[in-house]
C-alpha positions in Angstrom: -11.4 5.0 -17.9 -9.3 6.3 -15.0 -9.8 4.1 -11.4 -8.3 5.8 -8.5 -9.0 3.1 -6.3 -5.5 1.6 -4.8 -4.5 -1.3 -6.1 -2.2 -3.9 -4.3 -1.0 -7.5 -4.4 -1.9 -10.4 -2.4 1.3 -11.9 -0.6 -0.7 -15.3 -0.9 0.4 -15.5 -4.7 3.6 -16.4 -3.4 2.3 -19.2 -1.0 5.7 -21.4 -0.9 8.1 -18.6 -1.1 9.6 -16.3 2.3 7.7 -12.8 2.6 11.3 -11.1 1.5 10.4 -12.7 -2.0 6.7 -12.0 -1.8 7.5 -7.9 -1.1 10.5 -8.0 -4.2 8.5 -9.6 -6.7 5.0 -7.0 -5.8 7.3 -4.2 -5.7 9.0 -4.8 -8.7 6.2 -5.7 -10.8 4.9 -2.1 -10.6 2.4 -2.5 -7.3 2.6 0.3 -4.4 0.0 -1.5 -2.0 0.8 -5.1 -0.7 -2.4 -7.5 1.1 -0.5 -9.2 4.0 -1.3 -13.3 4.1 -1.5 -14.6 7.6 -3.6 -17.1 7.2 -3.0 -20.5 9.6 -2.3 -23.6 8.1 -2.2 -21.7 4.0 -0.3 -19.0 3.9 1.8 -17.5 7.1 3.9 -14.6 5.7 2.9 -12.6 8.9 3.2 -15.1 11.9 -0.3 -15.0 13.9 1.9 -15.1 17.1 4.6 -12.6 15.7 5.3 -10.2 18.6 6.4 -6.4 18.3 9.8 -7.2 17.4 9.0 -9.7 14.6 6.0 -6.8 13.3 8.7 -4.2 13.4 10.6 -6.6 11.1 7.7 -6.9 8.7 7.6 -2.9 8.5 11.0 -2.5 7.8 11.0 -5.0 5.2 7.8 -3.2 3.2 10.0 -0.4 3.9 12.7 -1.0 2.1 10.9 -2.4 -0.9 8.7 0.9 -0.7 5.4 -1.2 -0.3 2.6 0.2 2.0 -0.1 -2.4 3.5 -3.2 -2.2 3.1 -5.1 -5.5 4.5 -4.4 -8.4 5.9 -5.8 -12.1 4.7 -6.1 -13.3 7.6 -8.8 -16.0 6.9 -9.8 -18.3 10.2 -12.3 -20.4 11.1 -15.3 -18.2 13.2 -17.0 -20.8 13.9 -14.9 -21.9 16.5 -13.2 -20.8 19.4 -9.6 -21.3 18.2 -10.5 -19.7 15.0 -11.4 -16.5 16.8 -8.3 -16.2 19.1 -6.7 -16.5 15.5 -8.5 -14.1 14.3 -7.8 -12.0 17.1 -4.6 -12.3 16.6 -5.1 -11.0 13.0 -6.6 -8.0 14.2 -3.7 -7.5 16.4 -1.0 -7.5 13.1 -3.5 -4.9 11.7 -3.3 -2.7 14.7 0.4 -2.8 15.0 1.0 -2.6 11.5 -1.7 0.7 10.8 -4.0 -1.5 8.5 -7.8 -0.9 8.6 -8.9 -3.8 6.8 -8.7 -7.8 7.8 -10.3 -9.9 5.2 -11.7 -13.4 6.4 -14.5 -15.7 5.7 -16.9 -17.6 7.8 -15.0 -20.9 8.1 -12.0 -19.9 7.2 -9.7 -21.4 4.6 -10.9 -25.1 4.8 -14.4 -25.3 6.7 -17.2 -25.5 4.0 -19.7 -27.0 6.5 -19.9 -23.8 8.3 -22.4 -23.4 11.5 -23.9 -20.2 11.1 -25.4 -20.3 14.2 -21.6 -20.6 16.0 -20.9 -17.9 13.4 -23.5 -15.6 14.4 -22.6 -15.8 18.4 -19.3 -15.2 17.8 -19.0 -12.1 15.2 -20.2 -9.6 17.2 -17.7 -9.5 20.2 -15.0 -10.1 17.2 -16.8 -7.2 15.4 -16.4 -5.0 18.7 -12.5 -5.7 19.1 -12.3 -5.1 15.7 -14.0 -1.3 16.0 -11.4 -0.9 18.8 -8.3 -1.3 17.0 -9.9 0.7 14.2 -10.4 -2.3 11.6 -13.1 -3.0 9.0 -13.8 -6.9 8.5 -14.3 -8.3 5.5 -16.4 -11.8 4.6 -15.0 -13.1 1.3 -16.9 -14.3 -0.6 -16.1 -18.1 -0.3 -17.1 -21.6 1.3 -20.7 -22.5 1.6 -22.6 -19.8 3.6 -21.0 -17.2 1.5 -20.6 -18.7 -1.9 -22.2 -15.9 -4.1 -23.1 -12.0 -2.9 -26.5 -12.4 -2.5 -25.8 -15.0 0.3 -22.8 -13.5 2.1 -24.9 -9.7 1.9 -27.7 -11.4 3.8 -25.4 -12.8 6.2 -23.6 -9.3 6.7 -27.3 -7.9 7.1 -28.3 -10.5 9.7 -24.9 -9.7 11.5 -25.5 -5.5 11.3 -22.4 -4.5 12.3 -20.9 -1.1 11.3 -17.5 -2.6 10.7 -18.2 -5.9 9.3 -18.4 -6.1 4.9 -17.7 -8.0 2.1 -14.3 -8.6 0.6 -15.5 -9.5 -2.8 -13.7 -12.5 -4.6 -14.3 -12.0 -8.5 -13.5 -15.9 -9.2 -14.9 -17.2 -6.0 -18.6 -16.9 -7.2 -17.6 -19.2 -10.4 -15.3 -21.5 -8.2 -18.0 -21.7 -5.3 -21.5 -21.3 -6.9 -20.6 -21.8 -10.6 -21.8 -17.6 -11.3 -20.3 -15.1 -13.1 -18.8 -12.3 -11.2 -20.8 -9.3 -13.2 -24.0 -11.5 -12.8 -23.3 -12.2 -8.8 -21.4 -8.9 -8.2 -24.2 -6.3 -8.0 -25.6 -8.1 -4.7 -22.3 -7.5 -2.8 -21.5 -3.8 -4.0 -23.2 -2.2 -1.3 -21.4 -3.6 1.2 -18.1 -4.3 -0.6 -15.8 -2.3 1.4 -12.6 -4.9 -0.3 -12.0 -6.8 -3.5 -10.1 -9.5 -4.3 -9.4 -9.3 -8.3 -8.6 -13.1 -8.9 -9.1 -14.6 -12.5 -10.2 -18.2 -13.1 -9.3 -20.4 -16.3 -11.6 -23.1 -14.6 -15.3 -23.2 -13.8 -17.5 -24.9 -10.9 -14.7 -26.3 -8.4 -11.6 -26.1 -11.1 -8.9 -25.0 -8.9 -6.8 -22.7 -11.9 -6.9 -19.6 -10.9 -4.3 -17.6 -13.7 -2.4 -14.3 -14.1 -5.4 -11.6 -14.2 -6.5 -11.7 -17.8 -5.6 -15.3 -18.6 -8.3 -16.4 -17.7 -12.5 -15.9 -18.3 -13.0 -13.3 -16.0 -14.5 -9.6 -17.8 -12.1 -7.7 -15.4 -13.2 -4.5 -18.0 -17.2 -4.7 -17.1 -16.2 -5.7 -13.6 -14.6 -3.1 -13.4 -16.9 -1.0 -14.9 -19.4 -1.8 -12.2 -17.3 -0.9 -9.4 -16.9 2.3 -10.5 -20.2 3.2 -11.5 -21.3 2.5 -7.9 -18.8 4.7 -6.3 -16.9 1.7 -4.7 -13.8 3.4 -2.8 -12.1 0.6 -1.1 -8.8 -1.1 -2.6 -7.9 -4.0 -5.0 -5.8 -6.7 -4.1 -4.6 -9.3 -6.9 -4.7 -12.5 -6.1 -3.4 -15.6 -7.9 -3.2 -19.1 -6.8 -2.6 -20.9 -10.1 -3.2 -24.4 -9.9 -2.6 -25.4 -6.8 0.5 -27.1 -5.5 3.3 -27.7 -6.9 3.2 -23.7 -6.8 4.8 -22.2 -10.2 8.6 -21.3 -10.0 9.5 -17.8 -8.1 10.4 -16.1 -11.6 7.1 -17.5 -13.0 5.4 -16.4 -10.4 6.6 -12.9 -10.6 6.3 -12.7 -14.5 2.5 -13.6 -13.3 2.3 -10.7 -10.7 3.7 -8.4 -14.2 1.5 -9.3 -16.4 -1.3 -9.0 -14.0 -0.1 -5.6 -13.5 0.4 -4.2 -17.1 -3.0 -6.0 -17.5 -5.1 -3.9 -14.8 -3.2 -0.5 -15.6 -4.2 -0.9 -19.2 -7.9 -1.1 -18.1 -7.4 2.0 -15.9 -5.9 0.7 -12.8 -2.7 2.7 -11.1 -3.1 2.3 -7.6 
């Protein structure tokens, strides 16, 4: 089975180590396509409040390690106002940068007791800004509101917004919801416009999220199902172990190789 879909790396796999590291260890495991983590208070690889200078930075460093972005985890609270004007920010790393795709969820990285009413009265003016710097949003799959597809699609089709999908998480249903991602995943694939390939060696709220194929995850009938409903959007791997204290950098990037070798094997090439 070929899969022409791109396939990158999350930059959150390497949560405690500088974006320099992040880029070598992607690059040299094999990936072309890199996921960008700004995400406040997590992961800040990209600065929210870098300015042009610091952005110009960032492109020379994917430059010189040959990567090319392709979305930004930008994850913020929406609920709020200080998690739009984050998110806003995002969406201004994306412009600068030439990426079309900021994944976020609806409370961001730490609000489970999301209001979806705040939600809902903010998305659409985010939505707008979004469609003027020529960026898709996606909802991960994640937190309360969202915790499986079928959720987080009727959320997207209460919002009805051209550019606003659903960046699918294929260990966030088991992690959040305690569902498998081939049972939860046909909900989502009509909107999926961005996927998160993530394994888990856990199950309901077990934080051990492994190399891709160490854990339970069918990545092979995931896959599968992607492809026979003519998703086109990218994949981004994303590992996040067990938490902190974060694996060592080599580790890490033996991790980010094996998930590699893993994917192509299945028909993965990016």
């Amino acid at each position: 089975m070929k899969i022409p879909n791109l396939l990158g790396a999350n930059t959150v796999c390497y949560k405690p180590y500088s974006l320099e590291e992040a880029l070598a260890g992607i690059a040299t495991a094999g990936y072309r396509y890199v996921e960008l983590a700004a995400i406040p208070g997590f992961v800040e690889h990209v600065p929210l409040e870098a300015d042009g200078a610091a952005l110009s930075e960032v492109q020379r460093l994917l430059s010189d390690v040959g990567l090319i972005p392709i979305s930004v985890s930008g994850h913020s609270d929406l609920t709020t106002p200080k998690g739009v004007r984050e998110g806003q920010r995002a969406l201004n790393i994306c412009k600068h940068l030439g990426i079309g795709i900021l994944n976020t969820s609806v409370g961001g990285s730490f609000n489970e007791d999301e209001d979806e009413d705040a939600f809902m009265a903010n998305i659409h003016e985010f939505a707008d800004l979004a469609a003027e710097h020529g960026v898709v949003i996606g909802i991960e799959i994640h937190g309360t509101l969202t915790g499986t597809a079928q959720k987080t699609r009727a959320l997207i089709e209460k919002v009805n917004h051209p550019k606003v999908g659903i960046n699918y998480d294929t260990a966030n249903s088991v992690f959040f919801s305690d569902l498998k991602p081939e049972d939860d995943l046909p909900a989502a694939l009509p909107r999926a416009i961005h996927c998160h390939l993530k394994d888990t060696a856990g199950g309901h709220r077990e934080w051990n999220f492994p190399a891709i194929g160490e854990g339970n995850v069918d990545f092979k009938t995931v896959l599968a199902m992607f492809q026979k409903a003519g998703y086109t959007g990218p994949f981004s791997v994303e590992m996040e172990f067990q938490g902190d204290p974060w694996p060592s950098l080599e580790a890490v990037n033996k991790a980010m190789k094996d998930s590699y070798d893993f994917l192509v094997g299945l028909g993965l090439s990016g």
